[in-house]
N, C-alpha and C positions, 0 to 999 in steps of 0.2 A: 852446139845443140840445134837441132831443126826447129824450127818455129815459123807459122806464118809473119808473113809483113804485116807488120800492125799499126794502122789510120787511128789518129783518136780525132772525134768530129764532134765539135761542140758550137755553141754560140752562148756568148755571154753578153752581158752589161759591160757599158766602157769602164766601170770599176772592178771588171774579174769577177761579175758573180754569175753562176748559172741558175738562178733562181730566189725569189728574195727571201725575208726576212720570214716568215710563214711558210717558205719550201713550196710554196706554193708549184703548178706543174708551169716548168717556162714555156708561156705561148706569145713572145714579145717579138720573136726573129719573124720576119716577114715573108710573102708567098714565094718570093726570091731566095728568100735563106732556105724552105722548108724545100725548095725545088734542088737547092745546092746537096741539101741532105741526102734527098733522094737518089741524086746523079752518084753519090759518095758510094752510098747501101749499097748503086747498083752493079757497082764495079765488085764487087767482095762476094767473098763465099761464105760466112759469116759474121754476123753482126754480134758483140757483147753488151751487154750492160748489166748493173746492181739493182740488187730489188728495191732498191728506194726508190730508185725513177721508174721501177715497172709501178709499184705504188701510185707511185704519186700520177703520172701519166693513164694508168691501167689500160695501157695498150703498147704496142709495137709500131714502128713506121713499116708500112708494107710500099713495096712497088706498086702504082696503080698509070704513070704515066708510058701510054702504048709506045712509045721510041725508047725507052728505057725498057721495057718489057721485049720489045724486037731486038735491041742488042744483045740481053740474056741468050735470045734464043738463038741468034743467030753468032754466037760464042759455046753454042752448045752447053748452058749453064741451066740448072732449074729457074723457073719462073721466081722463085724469092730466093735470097738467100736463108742460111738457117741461124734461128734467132736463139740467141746460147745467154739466159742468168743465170746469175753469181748469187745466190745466197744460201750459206752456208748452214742457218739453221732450216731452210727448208720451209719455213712460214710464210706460204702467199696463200693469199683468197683466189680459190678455186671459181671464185664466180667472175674474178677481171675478164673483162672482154679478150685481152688477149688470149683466153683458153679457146676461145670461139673466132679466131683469126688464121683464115686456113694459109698457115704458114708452119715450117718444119721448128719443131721447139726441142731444144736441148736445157738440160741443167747441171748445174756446176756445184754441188754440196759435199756437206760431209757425208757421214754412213750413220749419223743421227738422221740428219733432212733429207736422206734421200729414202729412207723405210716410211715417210708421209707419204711415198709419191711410187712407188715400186708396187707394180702390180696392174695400176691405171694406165689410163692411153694420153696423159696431158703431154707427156714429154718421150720423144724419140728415142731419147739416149740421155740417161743419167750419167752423170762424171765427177767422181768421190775425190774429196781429197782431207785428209785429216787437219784438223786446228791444232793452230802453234800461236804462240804471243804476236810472233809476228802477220799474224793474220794467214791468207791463201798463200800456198807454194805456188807459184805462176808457172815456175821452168816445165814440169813433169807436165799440167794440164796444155799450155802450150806443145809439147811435144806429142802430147797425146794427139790434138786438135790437129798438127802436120799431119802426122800420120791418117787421118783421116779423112785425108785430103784438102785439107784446109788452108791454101795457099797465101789468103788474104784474109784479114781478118778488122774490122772496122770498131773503135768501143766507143759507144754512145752514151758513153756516163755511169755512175757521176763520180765526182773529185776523189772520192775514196776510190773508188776501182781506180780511176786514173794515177792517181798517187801511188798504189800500190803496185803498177804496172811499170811505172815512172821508176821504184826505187829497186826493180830487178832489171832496167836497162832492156826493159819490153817494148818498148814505143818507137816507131820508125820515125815519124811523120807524124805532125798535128794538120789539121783544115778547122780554123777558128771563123767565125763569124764575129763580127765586135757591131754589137747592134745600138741605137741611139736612144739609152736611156741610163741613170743613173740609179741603183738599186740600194747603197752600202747597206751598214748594219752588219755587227760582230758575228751576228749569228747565221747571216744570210749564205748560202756556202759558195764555194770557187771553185774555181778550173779545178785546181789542184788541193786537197782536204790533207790526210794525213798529220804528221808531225814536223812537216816541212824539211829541208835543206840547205844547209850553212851554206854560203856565198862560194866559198873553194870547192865543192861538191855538187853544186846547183849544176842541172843538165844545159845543155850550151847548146843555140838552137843556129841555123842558118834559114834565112830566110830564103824562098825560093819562087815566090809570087805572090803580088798583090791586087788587088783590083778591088773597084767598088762600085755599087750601083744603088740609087739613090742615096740613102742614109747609111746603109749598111755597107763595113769595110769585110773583106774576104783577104783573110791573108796564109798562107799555105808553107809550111817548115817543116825542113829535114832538121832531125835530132842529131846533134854531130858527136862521132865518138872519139875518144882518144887514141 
């Protein structure tokens, strides 16, 4: 099946959480991690994420540093990539800032959450996909998003999208941040949300670089397949 190459790009807590116990919006990773993100954004043609972190952040990471802006252009890429959420009932506030971030905006819903939003100019391109127990069909919308041109594709969160990306064997590559602080708490969520994966069936990572610079470790994995 066609599908772009898909970066999942996170930073967490050195205990696995992307945010603490209050969901609060994670602003812990530093001007180093936030510059790591952007470098990540800038290579892609699209960015995803779940509408909990459009919630909770109510915004997008746009491009703004002019050397990342020059190599866009000079790759013959639009100035942003375009920024594609996941929520299937189709329930965001129309007043998040992000509606007012001149960046290209997709949506990812059912044909309930997408008759909220059909007809307006908030979003470029609506992309339907019906509910199952098991949550979003990934393969169809992925194959959609190739054919779109969609070569590279980056997902900024959170654990449930990831999860749920992770259990159709969608994820190429993770770029993790492991930043210096300690969040736990049962409630607090992780890299990875879902209903987890037995030991024999856990995806099995290869490490491919690491680096650090002050507090914060940077470490970069291909997903290996069988």
């Amino acid at each position: 099946m066609a599908r772009p190459f898909v970066t999942g790009v996170l930073a967490m807590s050195v205990d696995g959480k992307i945010a603490d116990v209050a969901r609060s919006p994670a602003r812990f990773g530093s001007s180093a991690d936030k510059r790591h993100l952007e470098e990540q954004v800038a290579k892609v043609d699209a960015v995803l994420f779940g509408a909990g972190t459009l919630r909770s952040y109510g915004t997008t990471l746009r491009i703004t540093s002019v050397d990342l802006l020059h190599q866009r252009q000079q790759q013959g890429k639009p100035s942003q990539p375009i920024h594609i959420v996941c929520c299937p009932s189709g329930n965001l506030d129309s007043q998040l800032r992000f509606f007012q971030q001149p960046v290209p905006r997709w949506l990812i819903t059912t044909t309930v959450g997408a008759s909220v939003w059909q007809g307006g100019q908030a979003f470029e391109q609506i992309l339907t996909v019906e509910p199952s127990n098991q949550g979003v069909d990934w393969l169809p919308i992925l194959e959609t998003l190739s054919h779109a041109k969609i070569q590279r594709l980056a997902v900024l969160g959170g654990g449930e999208l990831v999860a749920s990306l992770l259990a159709v064997d969608a994820i190429d590559e993770l770029c993790l941040t492991i930043c210096p602080l300690i969040l736990g708490g049962r409630t607090a969520p992780t890299l990875v949300e879902g209903t987890g994966f037995v030991e024999a069936i856990a995806p099995r990572l290869q490490l491919l670089q690491v680096r650090w610079l002050d507090q914060e470790v940077f470490l970069h994995y291909r997903i290996l397949r069988t």
